[in-house]
N, C-alpha and C positions, 0 to 999 in steps of 0.2 A: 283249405285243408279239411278232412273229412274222414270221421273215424267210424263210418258206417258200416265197412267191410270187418271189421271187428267185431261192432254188435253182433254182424247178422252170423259171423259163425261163431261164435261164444253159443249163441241160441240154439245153433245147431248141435253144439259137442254137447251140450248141457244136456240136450233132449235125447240124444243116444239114448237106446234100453238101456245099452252098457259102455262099461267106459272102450275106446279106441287102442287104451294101454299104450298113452303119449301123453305128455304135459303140454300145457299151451304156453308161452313165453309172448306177455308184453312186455315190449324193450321202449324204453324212452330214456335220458339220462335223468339225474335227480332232478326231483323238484319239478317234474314238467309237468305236472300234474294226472299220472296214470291211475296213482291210486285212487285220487277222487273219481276219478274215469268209470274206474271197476267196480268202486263201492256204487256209486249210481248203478251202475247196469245193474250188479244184482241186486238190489234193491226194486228193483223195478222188477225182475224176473221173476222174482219169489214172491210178488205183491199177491198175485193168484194161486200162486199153488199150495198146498197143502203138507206144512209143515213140521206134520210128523213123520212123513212119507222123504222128503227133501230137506235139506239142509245144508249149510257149510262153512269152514273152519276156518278163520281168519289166524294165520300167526306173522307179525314182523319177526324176520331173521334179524335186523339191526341190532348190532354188536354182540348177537348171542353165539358163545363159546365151547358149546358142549351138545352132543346128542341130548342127554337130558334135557337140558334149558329148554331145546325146542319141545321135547315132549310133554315139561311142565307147564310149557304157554299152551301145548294140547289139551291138555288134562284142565287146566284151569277154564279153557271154553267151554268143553264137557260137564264140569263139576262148579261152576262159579262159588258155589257155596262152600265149598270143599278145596275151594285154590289155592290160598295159603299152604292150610298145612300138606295138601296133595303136592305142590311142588314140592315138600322137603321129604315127603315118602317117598314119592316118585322116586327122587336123588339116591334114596339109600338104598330101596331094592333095585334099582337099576342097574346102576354105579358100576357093580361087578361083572353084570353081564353085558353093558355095552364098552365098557375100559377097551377090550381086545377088538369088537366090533365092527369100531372104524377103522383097522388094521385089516381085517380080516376080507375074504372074498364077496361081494356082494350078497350071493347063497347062502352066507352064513347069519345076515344081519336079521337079529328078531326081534319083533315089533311086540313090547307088551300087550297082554289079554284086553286092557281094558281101552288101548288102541284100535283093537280088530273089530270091537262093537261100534263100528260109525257109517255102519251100511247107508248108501243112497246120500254120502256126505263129500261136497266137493270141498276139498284142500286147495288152498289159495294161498300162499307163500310170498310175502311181501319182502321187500330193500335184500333181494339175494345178494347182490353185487357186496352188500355192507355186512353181510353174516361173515362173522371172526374166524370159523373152523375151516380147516382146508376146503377148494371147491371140489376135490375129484370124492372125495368124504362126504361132504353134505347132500353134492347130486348121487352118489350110488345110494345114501341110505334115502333121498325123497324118491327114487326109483321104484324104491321096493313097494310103495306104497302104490303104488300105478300097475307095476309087474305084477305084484304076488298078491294083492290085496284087490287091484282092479277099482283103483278113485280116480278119479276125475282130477284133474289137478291145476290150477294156473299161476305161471309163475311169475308175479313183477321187478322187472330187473332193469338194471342199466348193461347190456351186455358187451358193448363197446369196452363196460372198465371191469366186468368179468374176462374177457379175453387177454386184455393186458396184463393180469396178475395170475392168469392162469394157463401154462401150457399147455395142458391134459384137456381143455374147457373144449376143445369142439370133438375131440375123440369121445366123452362122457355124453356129450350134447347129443350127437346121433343116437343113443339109447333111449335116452329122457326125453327128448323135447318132438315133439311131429311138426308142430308148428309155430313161427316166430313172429307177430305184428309189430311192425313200427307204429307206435302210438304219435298221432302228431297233435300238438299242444293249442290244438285251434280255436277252443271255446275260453281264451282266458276269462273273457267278460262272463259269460256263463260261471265261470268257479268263482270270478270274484263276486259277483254278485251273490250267489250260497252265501261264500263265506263273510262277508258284508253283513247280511242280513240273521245268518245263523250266531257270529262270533259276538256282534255287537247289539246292545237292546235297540227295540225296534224303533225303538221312542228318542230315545238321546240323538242329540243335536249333529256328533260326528256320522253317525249312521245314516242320514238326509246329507251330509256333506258328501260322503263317500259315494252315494248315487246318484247324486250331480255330477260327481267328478269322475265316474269309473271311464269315459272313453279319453281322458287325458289318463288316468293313471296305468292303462292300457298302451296307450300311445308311448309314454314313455318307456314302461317296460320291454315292449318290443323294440326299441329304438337304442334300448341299451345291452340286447341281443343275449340276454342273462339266462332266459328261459329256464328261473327255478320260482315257480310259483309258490313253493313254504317263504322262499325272500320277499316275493312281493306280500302276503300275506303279514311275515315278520315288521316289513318297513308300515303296514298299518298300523298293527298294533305298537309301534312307536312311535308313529305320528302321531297318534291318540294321546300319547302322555304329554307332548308338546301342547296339543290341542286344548289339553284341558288347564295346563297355565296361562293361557291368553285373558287379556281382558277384554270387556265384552266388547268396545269399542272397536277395538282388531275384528271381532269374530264379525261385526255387524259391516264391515268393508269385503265383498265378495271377491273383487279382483286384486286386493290383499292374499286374501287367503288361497286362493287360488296358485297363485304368484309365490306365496311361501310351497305348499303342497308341491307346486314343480321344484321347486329349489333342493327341497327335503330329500324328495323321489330321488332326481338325479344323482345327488350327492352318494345318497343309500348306496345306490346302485353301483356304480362308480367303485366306491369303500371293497363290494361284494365281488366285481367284476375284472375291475380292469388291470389288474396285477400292481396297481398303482394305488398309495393312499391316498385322500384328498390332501394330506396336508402336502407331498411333493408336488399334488397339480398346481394347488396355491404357491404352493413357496415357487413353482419355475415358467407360472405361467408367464410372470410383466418378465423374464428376462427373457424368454423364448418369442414369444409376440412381438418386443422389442426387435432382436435378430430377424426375425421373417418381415415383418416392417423395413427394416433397414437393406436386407440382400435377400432377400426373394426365401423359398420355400429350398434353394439348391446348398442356403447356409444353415439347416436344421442339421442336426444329427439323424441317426435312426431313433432313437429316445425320445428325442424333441418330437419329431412329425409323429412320435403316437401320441403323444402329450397332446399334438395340435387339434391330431382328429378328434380324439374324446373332448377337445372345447368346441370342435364344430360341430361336431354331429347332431347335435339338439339344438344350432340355434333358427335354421330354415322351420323346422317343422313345429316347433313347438313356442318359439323366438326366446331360446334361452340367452340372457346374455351372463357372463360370469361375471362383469363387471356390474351390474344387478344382482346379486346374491340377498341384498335385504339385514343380514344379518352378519358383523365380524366373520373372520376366518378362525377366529381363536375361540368366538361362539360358536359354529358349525362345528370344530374337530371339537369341542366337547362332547354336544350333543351326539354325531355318528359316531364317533369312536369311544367314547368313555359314558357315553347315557347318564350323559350331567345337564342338566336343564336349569340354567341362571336365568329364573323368573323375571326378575327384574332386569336385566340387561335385556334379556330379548322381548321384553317389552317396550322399553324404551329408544330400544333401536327401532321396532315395528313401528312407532309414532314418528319417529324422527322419517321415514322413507317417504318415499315421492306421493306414494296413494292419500298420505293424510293433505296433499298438497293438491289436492283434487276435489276438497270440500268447497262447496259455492263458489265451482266455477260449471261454463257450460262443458258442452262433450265434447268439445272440438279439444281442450286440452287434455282429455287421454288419449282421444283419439290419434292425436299427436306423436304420443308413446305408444304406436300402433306393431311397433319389433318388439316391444317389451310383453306384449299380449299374449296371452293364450289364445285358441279358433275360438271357445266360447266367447270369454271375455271380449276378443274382439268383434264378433258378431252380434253381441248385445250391446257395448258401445255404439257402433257402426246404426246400429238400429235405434240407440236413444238419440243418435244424430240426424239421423234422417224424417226422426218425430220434432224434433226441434226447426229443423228447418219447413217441414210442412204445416207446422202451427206458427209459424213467421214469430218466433217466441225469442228473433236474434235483432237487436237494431243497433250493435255495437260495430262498427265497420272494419275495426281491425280482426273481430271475431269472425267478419263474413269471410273476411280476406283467408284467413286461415282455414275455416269452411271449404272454400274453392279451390283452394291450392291442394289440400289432402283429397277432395272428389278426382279433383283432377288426375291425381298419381294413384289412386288407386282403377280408374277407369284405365289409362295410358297402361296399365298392369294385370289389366281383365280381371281385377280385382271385384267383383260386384258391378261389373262395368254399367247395366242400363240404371241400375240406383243411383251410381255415382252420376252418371249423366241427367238423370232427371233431376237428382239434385243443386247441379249447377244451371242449370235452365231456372229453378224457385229462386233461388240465391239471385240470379240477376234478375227478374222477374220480381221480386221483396225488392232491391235495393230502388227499380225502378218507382216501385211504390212510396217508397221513404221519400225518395226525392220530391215527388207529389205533394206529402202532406208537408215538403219542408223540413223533414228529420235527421237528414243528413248532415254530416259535420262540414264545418268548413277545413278547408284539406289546409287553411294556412295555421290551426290548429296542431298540424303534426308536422315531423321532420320529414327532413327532404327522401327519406328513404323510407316513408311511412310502407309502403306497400311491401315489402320487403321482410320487415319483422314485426310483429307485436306483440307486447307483454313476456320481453325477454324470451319469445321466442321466433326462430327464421319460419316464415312464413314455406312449407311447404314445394316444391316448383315452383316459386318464384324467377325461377331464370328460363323456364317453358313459354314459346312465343304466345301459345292461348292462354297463359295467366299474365304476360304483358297485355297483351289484347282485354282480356277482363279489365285489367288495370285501367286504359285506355276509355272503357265502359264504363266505369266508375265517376274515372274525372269529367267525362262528356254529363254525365249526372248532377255530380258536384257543380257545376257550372250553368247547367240547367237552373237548378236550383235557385245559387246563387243570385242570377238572373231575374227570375221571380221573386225575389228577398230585395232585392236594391230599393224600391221605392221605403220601402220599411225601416229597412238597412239606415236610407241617406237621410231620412227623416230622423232618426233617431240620433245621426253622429252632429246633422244641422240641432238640435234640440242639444247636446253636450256642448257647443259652441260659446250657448246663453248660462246654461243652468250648470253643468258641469264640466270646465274645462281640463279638469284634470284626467276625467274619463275619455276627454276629446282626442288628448296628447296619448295616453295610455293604448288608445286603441290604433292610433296611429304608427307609433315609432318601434323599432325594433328593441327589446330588449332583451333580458338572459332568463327573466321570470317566465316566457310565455305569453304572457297578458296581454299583449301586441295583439285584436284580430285580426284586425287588416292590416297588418304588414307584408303581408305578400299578395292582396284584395285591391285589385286598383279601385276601391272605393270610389274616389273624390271625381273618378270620370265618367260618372254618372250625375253629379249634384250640379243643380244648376246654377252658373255662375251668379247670376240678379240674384236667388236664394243666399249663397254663401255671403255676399257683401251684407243682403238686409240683419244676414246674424250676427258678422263680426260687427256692425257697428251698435248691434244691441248689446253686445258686451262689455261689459265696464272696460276702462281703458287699461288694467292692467291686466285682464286677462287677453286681451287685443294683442299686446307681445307673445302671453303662452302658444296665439293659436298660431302666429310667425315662428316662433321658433319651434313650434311642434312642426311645421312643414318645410323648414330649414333641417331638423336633425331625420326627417322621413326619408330625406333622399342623400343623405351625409354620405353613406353608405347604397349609393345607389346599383352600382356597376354589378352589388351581390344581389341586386332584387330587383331581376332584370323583367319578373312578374308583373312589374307597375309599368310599363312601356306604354300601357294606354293613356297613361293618366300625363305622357307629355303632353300630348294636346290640347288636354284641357289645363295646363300651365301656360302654354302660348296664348291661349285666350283669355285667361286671366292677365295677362300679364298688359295684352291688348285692350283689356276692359277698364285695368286700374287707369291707364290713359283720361279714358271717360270720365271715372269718377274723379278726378283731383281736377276736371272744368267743372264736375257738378257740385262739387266740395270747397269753398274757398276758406274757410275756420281750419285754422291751427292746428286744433285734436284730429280731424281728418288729415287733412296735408300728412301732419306726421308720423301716423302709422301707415298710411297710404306708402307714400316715399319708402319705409321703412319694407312693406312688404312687396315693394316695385324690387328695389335692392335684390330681395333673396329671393326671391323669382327667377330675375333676371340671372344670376349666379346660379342656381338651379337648371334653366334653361339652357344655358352658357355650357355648363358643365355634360349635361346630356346630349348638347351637338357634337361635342368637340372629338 
């Protein structure tokens, strides 16, 4: 949009020796912002020229009722020193000779004396649509000033709601007006930013928030298709008062605040716009969403489906959800509707929400809440992630897991597609490395569905064949690893055999603690068998039963821990070897844990043929 063609003949009518003997009409409806429009331009116009020669009269018609009125808002631009009491002079000699006036034939309307001294002055007539006096009345007498007086004139109006309330408006219109510009409202960032910068000190904190935020708060208002920029304007200077009950803790969480500000916006908006208050949107959204959930969008009303679009409409572009609102419903209709601000509640609510639940972790759990985002907020998460993963600053596996799975869906979605993919190349690339130094967890650490969810959250595409295959990459790691661990590994569980057999059985057997590590690690088929005898019989005789019945209850439960499969084998050769030892053994104490561990062997073996 482009209000060029406006400037450039504004400059031309202006420059006339003399006036055209027509008025100009910008048409916009309210609030679209024309008037800033025009105060700019002349301002700009009149920067160079010489201001005793040039000049010109600003009056708003809004709500004024009387030919005087407007002549007293004349006279008061003329006389500023003199505008008090000049408006109530004005009144009394007027009074008489305009009473009949506006009754009368346009020929007859006469413009007091110290109206006719305004040579070289353009007249600019602001919110015509909203002046109170008849319109066939008010345009014959701004006529006269064009016709018989020869000014310049330009009129700001909504003419769309002049025409509806006025039949006479286009017959009057071909006298008065030569030309009409649709103003189109295309620089809102341009007014917001003035009025940002103009309304609010330059210095205060909201004033730096507000030009952070201006192409969200843009975005919404276009999105909310209001197009009266005094609203947008108003809902700042109301967010500012909320602003300034925040505590600073709130104020020091960016995608907090951000998060609130859209919530604010929309609601405003909404309140202004949609012929709807928010308290009906609240009160019928869960029963409405419920029905369209249940039979399609063909069991809505007409009521309902506008209900539905005003909750859709913001959640693509902006990721509004209403089920994120941040703040009570009975909080919000105070605040928009009664400009009641309970300090304390909505502070308390602000801590209690998801953002403070975002302290000392890494980026992958906002990133998580990636529909809840704002474009900024998610592009500087998105970016504190992508630093994270480039500084290998991740060695938690269920965090990488999460890492992967969101690169992944947002690649599959051309979402940032070559970052997301570089991304997932360092992630397996780091994990590769972990596994080198040995850092990697052992996977019998976690549940059978580790890769699926962590930390109370489902793991992104998880059910994507390239995030199986990732998975896949992982455990081929883990087991790397693993692999390179065993001499260490079986040194240390032969070394619990003498010194610590309770750590021996702990590490062996399944439990409900966790503490099990090799319970799904077929350990013991790596250790070699001549080793395992020289340590059980270095253990006292009663830990000699512990380390039997720790390998009696290892496999109790075998059929669920079908991960130890390898470790048959090396029970058949134990079991082959105890043979040996009870020729090489003839004393008692031998014989009788020998025997004893032939037993549950053999029952062990038995049990995994069968």
């Amino acid at each position: 949009m482009n209000n060029q063609n406006i400037t450039e003949f504004l400059e031309y009518y202006l420059n006339l020796p003399q006036s055209p003997e027509y008025a100009v009409m910008i048409d916009a409806p309210w609030g679209a912002g024309k008037t800033y429009f025009i105060r700019n331009f002349l301002e700009k116009y009149y920067e160079n020229k010489d201001s005793k020669k040039e000049r010109f009269l600003w009056v708003s018609l809004y709500r004024l009722s009387s030919i005087e009125e407007i002549e007293a808002a004349i006279f008061a631009q003329l006389h500023p020193m003199l505008s008090h009491k000049g408006m109530a002079l004005t009144g009394k000699l007027l009074r008489e000779g305009l009473k009949a006036a506006i009754n009368l034939d346009l020929s007859t309307i006469k413009i007091p004396d110290y109206l006719k001294d305004i040579d070289n002055t353009v007249l600019i007539f602001d919110d015509v649509e909203r002046c109170s006096i008849e319109m066939n009345k008010l345009l014959g007498y701004l006529n006269h000033f064009v016709e018989n007086q020869n000014h310049k004139m330009i009129l700001i109006a909504n003419e769309q709601e002049i025409e509806t309330h006025s039949e006479q408006y286009k017959k009057i219109k071909e006298k008065l007006i030569g030309k009409v510009f649709k103003y189109e409202a295309s620089s809102v960032e341009k007014i917001l930013s003035d009025f940002i910068k103009n309304y609010f000190n330059d210095k205060s904190p909201i004033t730096l928030f507000y030009i952070n935020h201006i192409k969200l708060i843009v975005r919404i208002f276009n999105l909310a298709d209001y197009s009266n920029i005094r609203v947008l304007k108003q809902a700042l200077q109301d967010f500012e008062r909320l602003y300034k009950t925040l505590d600073q803790e709130i104020l020091d969480q960016p995608e907090l605040m951000s998060s609130l500000l859209r919530v604010f916006l929309i609601l405003f908006f909404e309140e202004k716009s949609s012929g709807y208050s928010i308290e009906k949107i609240f009160f019928d959204r869960s029963r409405f969403v419920k029905e369209y959930s249940k039979n399609g969008k063909e069991s809505l009303s007409e009521e309902e489906n506008k209900l539905k679009k005003i909750h859709d409409k913001y959640q693509d572009i902006v990721n509004f959800s209403w089920s994120d609102i941040l703040l009570g419903n009975d909080i919000w209709l105070a605040i928009v509707q009664s400009n009641i601000i309970n300090q304390k509640a909505i502070n308390l609510s602000l801590k209690n929400s998801r953002y403070f639940q975002y302290e000392n972790r890494s980026g992958w759990y906002r990133l998580w809440d990636y529909q809840l985002l704002a474009e900024d907020e998610f592009n500087q998460t998105f970016n504190n992630c992508l630093q994270e993963i480039e500084q290998n600053k991740i060695s938690e596996l269920g965090e990488l897991q999460h890492y992967f799975g969101l690169f992944l869906f947002f690649s599959e979605n051309n979402i940032r597609k070559a970052e997301a993919e570089e991304a997932m190349e360092q992630i397996q690339h780091w994990i590769g490395e972990l596994a080198e130094d040995k850092k990697l967890p052992d996977t019998s650490e976690y549940p059978s569905w580790w890769g699926e969810s962590w930390d109370n959250r489902r793991v992104t595409s998880s059910e994507q064949d390239r995030y199986k295959e990732f998975l896949d990459f992982v455990k081929n790691k883990i087991q790397e690893q693993e692999k390179s661990m065993y001499p260490d590994k079986v040194a240390g569980l032969l070394k619990d055999m003498v010194d610590d057999v309770h750590a021996f059985s702990e590490k062996l057997i399944a439990d409900t603690k966790g503490t099990s590590i090799y319970r799904k690690n077929p350990i013991l088929a790596h250790i070699d068998i001549e080793e395992f005898f020289d340590k059980f019989y270095l253990a006292i005789p009663e830990n000699r039963y512990r380390i039997i019945s720790a390998l009696e209850r290892r496999y109790e439960y075998w059929g669920r821990n079908k991960e130890l499969e390898p470790e048959k084998k090396w029970l058949q050769n134990l079991l082959k070897k105890i043979n040996g030892q009870k020729l090489k053994f003839q004393d008692h104490q031998h014989l009788i844990f020998l025997n004893r561990l032939e037993l549950v062997v053999e029952e062990i073996v038995k049990n995994w043929e069968s």
